[in-house]
ROSE-4610 file (N, C-alpha, C; in Angstrom, 1 decimal, always signed):
// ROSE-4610
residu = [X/X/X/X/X/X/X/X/X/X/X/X/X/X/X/X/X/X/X/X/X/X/X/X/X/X/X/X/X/X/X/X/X/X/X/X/X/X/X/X/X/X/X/X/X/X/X/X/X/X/X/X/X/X/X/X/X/X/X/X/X/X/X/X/X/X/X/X/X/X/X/X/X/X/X/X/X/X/X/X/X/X/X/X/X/X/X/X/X/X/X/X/X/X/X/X/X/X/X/X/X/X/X/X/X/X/X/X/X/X/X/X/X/X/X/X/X/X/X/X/X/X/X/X/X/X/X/X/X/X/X/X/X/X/X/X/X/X/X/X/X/X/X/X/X/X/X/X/X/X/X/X/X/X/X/X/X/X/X/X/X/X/X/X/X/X/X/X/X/X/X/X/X/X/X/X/X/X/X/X/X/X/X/X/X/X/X/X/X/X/X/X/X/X/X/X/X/X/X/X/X/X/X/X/X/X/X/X/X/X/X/X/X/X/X/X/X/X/X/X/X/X/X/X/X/X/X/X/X/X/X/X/X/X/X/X/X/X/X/X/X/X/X/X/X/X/X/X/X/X/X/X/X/X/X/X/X/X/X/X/X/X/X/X/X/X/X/X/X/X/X/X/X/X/X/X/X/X/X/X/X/X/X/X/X/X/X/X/X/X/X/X/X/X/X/X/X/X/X/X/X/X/X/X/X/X/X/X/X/X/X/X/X/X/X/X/X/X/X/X/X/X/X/X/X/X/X/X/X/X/X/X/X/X/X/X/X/X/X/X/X/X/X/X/X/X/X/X/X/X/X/X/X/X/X/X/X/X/X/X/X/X/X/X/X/X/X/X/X/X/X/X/X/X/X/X/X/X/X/X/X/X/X/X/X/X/X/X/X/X/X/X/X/X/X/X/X/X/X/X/X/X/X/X/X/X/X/X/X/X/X/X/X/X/X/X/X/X/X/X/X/X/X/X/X/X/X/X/X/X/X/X/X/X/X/X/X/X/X/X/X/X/X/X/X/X/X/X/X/X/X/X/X/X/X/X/X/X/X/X/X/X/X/X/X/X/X/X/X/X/X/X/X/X/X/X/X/X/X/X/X/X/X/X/X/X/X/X/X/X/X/X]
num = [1/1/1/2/2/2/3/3/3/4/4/4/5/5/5/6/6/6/7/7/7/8/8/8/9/9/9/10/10/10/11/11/11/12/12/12/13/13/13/14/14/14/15/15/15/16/16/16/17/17/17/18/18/18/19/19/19/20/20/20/21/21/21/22/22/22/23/23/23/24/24/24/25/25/25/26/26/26/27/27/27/28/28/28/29/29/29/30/30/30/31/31/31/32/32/32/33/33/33/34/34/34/35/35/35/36/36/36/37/37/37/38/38/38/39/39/39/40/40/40/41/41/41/42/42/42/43/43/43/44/44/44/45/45/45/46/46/46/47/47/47/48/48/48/49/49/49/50/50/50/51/51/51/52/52/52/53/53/53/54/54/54/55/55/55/56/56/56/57/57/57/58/58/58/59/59/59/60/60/60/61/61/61/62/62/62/63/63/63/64/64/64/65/65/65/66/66/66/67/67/67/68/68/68/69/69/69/70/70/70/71/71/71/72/72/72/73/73/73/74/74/74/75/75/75/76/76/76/77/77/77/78/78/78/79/79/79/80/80/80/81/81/81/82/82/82/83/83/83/84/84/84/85/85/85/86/86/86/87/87/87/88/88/88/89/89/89/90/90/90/91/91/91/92/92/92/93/93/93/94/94/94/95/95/95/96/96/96/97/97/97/98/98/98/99/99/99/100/100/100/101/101/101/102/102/102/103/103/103/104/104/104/105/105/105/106/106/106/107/107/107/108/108/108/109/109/109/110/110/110/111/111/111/112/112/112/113/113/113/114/114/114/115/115/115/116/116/116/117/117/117/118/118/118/119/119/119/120/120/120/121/121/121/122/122/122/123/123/123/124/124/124/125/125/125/126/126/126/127/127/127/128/128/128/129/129/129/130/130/130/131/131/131/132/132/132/133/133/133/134/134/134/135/135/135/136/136/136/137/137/137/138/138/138/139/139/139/140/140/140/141/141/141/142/142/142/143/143/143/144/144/144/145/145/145/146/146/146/147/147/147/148/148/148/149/149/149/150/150/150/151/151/151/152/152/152/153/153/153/154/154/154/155/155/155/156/156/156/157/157/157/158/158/158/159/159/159/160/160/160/161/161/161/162/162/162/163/163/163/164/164/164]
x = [+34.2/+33.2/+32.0/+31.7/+30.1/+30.5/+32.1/+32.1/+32.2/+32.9/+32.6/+31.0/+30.5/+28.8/+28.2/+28.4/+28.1/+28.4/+29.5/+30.3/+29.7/+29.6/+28.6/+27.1/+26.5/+25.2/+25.1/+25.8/+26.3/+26.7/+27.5/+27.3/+26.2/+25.9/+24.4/+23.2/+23.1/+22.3/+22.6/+24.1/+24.6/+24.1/+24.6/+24.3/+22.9/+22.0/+20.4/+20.1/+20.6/+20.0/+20.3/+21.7/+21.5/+21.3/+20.4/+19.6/+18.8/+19.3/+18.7/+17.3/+16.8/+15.8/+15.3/+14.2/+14.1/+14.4/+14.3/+14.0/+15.9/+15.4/+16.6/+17.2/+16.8/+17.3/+18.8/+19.4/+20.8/+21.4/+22.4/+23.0/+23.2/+22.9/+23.4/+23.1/+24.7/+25.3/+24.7/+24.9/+24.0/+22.5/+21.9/+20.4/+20.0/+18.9/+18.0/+17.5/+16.7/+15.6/+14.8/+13.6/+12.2/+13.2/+14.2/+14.9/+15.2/+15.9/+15.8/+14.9/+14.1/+13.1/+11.7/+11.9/+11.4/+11.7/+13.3/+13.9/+13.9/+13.9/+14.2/+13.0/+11.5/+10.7/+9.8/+10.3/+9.6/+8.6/+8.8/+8.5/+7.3/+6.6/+5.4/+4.4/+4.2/+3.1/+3.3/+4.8/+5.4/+5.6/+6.5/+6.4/+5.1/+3.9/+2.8/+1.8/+2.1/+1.7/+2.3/+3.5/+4.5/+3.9/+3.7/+2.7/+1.9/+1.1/-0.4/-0.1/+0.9/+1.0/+1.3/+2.1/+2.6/+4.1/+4.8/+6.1/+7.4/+7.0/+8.0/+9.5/+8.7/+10.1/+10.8/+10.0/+10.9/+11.2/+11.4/+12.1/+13.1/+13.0/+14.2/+15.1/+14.6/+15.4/+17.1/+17.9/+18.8/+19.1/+18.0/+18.5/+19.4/+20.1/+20.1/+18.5/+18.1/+16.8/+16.8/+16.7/+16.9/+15.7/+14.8/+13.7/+13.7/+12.5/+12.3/+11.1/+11.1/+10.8/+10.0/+8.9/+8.3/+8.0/+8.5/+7.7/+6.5/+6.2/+4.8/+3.9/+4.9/+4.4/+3.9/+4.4/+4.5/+3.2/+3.0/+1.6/+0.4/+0.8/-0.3/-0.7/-0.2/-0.8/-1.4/-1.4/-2.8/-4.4/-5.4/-6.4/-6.8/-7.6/-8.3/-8.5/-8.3/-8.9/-8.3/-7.5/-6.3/-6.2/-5.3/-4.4/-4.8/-6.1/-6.7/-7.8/-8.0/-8.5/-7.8/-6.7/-5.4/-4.9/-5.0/-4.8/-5.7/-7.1/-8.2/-7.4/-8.0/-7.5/-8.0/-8.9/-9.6/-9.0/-8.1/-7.4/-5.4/-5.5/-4.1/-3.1/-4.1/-2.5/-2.9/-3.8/-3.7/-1.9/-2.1/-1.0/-0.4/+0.0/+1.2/+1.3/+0.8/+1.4/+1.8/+1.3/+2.1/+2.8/+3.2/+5.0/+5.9/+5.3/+6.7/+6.6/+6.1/+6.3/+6.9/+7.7/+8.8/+9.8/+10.2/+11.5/+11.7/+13.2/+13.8/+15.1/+14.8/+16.0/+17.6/+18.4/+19.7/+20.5/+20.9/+21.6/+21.8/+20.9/+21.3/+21.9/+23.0/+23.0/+23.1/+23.0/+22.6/+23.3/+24.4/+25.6/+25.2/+24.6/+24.4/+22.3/+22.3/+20.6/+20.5/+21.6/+20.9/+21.7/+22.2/+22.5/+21.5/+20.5/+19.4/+18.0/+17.7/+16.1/+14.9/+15.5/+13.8/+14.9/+13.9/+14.3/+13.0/+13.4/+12.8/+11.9/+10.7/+10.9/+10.5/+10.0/+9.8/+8.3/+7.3/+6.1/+6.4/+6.9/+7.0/+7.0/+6.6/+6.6/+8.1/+8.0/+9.4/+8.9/+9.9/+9.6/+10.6/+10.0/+10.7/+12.0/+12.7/+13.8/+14.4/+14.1/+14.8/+15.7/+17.0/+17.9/+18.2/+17.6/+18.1/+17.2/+18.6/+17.9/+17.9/+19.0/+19.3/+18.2/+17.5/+16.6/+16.9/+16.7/+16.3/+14.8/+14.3/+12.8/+12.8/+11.5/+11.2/+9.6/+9.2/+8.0/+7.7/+6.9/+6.2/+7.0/+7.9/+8.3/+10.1/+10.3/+11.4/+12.2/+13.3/+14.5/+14.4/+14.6/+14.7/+16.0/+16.3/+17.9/+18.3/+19.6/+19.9/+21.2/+21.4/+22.2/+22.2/+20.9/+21.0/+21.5/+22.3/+23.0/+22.2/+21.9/+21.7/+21.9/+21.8/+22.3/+22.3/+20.8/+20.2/+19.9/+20.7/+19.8/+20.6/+19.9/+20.0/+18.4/+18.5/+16.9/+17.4/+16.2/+16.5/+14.8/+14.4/+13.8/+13.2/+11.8/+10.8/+9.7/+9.7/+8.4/+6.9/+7.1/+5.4/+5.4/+4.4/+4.2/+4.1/+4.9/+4.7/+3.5/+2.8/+1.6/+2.0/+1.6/+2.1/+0.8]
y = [-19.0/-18.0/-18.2/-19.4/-19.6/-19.1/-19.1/-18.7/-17.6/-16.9/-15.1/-15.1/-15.0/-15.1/-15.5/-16.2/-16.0/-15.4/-15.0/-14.2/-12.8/-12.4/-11.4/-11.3/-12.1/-12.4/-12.3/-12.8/-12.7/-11.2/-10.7/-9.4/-8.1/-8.4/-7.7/-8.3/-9.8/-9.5/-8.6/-8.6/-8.3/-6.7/-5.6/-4.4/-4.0/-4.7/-4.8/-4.9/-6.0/-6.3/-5.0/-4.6/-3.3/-2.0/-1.7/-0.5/+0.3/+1.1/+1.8/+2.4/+2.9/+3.3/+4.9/+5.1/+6.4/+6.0/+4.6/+4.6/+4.7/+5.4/+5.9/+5.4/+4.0/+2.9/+2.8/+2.7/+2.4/+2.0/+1.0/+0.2/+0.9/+0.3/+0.6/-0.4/-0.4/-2.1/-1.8/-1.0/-0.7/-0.4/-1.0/-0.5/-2.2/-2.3/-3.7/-3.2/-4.3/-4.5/-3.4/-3.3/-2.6/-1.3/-0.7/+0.7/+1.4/+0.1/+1.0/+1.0/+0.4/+0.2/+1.4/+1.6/+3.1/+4.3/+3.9/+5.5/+6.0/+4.4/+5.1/+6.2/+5.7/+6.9/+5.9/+5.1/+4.5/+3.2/+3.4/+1.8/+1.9/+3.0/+3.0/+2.1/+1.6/+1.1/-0.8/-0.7/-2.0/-2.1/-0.9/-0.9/-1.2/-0.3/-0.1/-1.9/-2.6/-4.1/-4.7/-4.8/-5.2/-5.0/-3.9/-4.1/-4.3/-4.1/-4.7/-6.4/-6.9/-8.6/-8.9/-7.5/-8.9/-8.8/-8.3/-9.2/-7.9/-7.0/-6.4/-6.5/-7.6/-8.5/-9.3/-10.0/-10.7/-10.1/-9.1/-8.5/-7.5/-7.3/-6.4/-7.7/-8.8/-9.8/-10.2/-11.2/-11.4/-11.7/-12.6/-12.8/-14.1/-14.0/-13.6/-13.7/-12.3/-12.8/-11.9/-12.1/-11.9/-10.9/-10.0/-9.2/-8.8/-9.2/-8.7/-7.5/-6.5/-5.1/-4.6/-5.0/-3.6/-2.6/-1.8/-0.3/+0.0/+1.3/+2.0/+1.8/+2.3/+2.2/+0.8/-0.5/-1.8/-2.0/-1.6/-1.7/-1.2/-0.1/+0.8/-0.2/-1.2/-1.5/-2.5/-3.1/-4.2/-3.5/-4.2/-3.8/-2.8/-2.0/-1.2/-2.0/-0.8/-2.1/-3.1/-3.7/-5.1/-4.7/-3.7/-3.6/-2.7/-2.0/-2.0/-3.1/-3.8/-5.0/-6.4/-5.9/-7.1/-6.9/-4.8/-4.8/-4.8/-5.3/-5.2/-6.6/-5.9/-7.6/-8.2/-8.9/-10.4/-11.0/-10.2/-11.0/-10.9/-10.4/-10.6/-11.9/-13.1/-14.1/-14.4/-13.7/-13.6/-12.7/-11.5/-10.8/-11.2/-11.8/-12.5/-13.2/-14.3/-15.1/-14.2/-13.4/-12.5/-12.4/-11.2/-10.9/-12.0/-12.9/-14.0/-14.1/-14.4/-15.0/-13.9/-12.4/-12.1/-12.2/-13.4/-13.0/-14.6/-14.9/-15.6/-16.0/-17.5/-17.3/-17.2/-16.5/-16.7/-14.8/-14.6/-13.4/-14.0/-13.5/-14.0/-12.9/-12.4/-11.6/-11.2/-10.1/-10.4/-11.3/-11.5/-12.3/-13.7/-14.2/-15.3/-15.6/-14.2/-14.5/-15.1/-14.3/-15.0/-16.4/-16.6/-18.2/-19.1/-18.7/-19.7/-19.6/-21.1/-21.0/-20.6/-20.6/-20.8/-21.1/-19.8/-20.1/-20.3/-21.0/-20.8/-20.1/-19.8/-18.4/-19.2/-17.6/-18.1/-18.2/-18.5/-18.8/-20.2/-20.9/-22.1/-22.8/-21.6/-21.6/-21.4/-21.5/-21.5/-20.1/-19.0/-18.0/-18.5/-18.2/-18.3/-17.0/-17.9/-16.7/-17.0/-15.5/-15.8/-14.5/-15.3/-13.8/-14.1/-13.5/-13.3/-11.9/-12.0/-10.7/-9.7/-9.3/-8.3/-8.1/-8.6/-8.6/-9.4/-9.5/-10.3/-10.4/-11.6/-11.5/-12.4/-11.9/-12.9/-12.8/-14.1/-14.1/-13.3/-12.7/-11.4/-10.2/-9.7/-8.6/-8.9/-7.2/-7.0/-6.5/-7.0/-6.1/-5.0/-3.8/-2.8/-2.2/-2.7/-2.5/-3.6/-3.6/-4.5/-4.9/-5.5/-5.6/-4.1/-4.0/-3.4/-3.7/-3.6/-4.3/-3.6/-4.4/-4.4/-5.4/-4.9/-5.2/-6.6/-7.4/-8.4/-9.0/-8.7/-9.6/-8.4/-8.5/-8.1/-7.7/-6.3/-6.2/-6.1/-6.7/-6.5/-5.8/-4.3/-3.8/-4.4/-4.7/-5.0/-4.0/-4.1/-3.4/-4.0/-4.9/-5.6/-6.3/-6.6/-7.8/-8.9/-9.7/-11.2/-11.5/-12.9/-13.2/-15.1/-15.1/-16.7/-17.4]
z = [-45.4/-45.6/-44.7/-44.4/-43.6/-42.4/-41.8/-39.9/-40.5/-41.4/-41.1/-41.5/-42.4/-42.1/-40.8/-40.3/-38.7/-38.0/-37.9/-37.0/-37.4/-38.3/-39.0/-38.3/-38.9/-38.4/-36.4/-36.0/-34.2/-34.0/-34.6/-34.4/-34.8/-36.0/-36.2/-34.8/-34.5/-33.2/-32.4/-31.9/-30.5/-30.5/-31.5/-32.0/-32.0/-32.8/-32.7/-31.3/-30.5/-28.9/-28.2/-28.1/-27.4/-27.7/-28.9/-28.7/-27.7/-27.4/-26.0/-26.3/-27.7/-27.9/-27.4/-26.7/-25.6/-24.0/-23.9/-22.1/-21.9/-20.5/-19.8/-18.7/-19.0/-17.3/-18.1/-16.7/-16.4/-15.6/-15.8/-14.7/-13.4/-12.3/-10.8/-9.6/-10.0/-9.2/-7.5/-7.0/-5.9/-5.5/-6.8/-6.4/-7.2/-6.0/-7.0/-8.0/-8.4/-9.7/-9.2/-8.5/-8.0/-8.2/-7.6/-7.2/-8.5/-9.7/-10.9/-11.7/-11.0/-12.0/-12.0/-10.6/-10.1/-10.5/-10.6/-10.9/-12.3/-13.3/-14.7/-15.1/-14.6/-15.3/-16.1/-16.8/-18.0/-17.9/-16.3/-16.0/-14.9/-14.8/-13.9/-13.5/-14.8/-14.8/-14.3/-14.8/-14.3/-12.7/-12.1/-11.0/-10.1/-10.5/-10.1/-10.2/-10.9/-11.0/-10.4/-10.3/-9.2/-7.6/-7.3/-5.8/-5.6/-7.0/-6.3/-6.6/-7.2/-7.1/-5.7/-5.1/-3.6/-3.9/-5.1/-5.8/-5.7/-4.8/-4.2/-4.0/-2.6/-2.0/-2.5/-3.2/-4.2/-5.1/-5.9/-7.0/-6.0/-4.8/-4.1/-3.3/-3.1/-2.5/-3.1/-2.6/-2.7/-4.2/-4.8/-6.3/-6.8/-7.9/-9.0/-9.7/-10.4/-11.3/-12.6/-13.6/-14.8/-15.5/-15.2/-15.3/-16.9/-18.1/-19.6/-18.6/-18.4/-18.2/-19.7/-19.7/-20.3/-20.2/-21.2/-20.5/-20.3/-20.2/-20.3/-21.4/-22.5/-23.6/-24.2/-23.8/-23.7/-23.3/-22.0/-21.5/-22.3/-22.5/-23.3/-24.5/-25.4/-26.2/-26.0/-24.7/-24.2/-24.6/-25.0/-25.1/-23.8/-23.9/-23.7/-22.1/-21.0/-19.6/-19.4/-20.2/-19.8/-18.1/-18.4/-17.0/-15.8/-16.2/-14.9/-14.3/-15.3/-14.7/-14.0/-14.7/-13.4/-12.6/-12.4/-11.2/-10.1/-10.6/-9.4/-8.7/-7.1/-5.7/-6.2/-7.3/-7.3/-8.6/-9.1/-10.1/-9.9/-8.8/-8.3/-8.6/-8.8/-9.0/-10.3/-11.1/-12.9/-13.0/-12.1/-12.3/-12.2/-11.4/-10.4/-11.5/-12.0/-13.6/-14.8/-14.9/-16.1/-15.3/-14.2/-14.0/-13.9/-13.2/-12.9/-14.3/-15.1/-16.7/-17.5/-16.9/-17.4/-16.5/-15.5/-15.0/-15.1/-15.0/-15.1/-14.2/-13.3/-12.4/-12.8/-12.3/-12.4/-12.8/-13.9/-14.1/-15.1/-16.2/-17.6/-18.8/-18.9/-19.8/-21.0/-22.1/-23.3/-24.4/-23.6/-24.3/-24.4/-23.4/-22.5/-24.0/-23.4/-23.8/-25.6/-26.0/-27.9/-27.9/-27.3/-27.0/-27.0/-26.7/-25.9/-27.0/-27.4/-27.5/-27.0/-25.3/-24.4/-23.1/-21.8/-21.2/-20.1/-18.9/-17.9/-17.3/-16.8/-15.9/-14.2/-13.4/-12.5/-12.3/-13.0/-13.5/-13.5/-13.8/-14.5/-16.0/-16.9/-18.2/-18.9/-19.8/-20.7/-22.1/-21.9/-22.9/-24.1/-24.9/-26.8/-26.7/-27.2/-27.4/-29.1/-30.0/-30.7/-31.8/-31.5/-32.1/-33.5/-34.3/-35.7/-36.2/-37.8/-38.6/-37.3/-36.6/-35.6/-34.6/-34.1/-33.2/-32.7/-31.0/-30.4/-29.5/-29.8/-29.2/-28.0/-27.4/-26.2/-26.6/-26.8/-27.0/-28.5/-28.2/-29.3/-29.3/-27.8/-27.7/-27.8/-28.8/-28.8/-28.2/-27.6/-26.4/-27.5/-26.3/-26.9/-26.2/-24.9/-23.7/-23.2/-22.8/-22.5/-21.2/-20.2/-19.7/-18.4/-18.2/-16.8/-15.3/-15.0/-13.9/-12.4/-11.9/-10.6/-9.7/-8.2/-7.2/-6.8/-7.6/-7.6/-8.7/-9.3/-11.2/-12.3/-13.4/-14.7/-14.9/-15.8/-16.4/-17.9/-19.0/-20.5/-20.4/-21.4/-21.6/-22.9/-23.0/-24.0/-24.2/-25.3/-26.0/-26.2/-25.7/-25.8/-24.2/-23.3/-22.6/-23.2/-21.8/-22.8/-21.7/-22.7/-21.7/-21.3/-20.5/-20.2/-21.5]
């Protein structure tokens, strides 16, 4: 009775993790990270942080890298002025530590992800990962997508920023 209760409980994650929600990103094995992350629509404000860090080339580079993607709406609930004040030039490698502090090296996928208490990033910090009660979290924020394939990595979509 306890392995079907897990095996239960493992599938209510798996189901919960890939909820698509409203955002409209979708795999494309021929486009990097930055390309869909441009195209889906939902992700402006990420893309838009992304150049003023410098972190372009490395999120279009060779890879493997594992991207927790917030959306717009994700952003929007930072206080008031958060994120136009990280995107001013004199606080450029504040930003630069929040983004690297949602990627993670390798191609980690959602299969892969509720396995894990804490992973890595490329910050140097270690984010909390935890899947139960059909969610999976990173940090404070919930996947809301999951298993975006691209050219160079995997993106999992969150609804909060995480902050290092």
């Amino acid at each position: 009775m306890r392995v079907f209760k897990t095996a239960l409980a493992a599938l209510a994650i798996t189901v919960g993790f890939g909820w698509s929600g409203s955002v409209k990103a979708e795999s494309m094995p021929d486009k990097d990270i930055v390309e869909i992350a441009a195209s889906a629509g939902s992700f402006k404000t990420l893309v838009a942080a992304v150049q003023a860090a410098g972190l372009v080339d490395t999120l279009k580079g060779e890879g493997p890298l594992t991207v927790f993607a917030p959306t717009d709406e994700a952003f929007a609930k930072l206080p008031a002025g958060t994120v136009e004040n990280l995107l001013q030039p004199e606080n450029k490698e504040k930003l630069k530590a929040v983004l690297t502090y949602h990627v993670v090296p390798g191609r980690v996928t959602a299969g892969e992800v509720i396995k894990l208490s804490s992973a890595p990033t490329v910050n140097g910090r270690e984010v909390r990962i935890d899947a139960r009660e059909g969610a999976v979290m990173i940090d404070n924020a919930r996947v809301i997508q999951t298993d975006i394939m691209a050219s160079n990595g995997v993106i999992h979509v969150i609804d909060s920023v995480i902050l290092p």
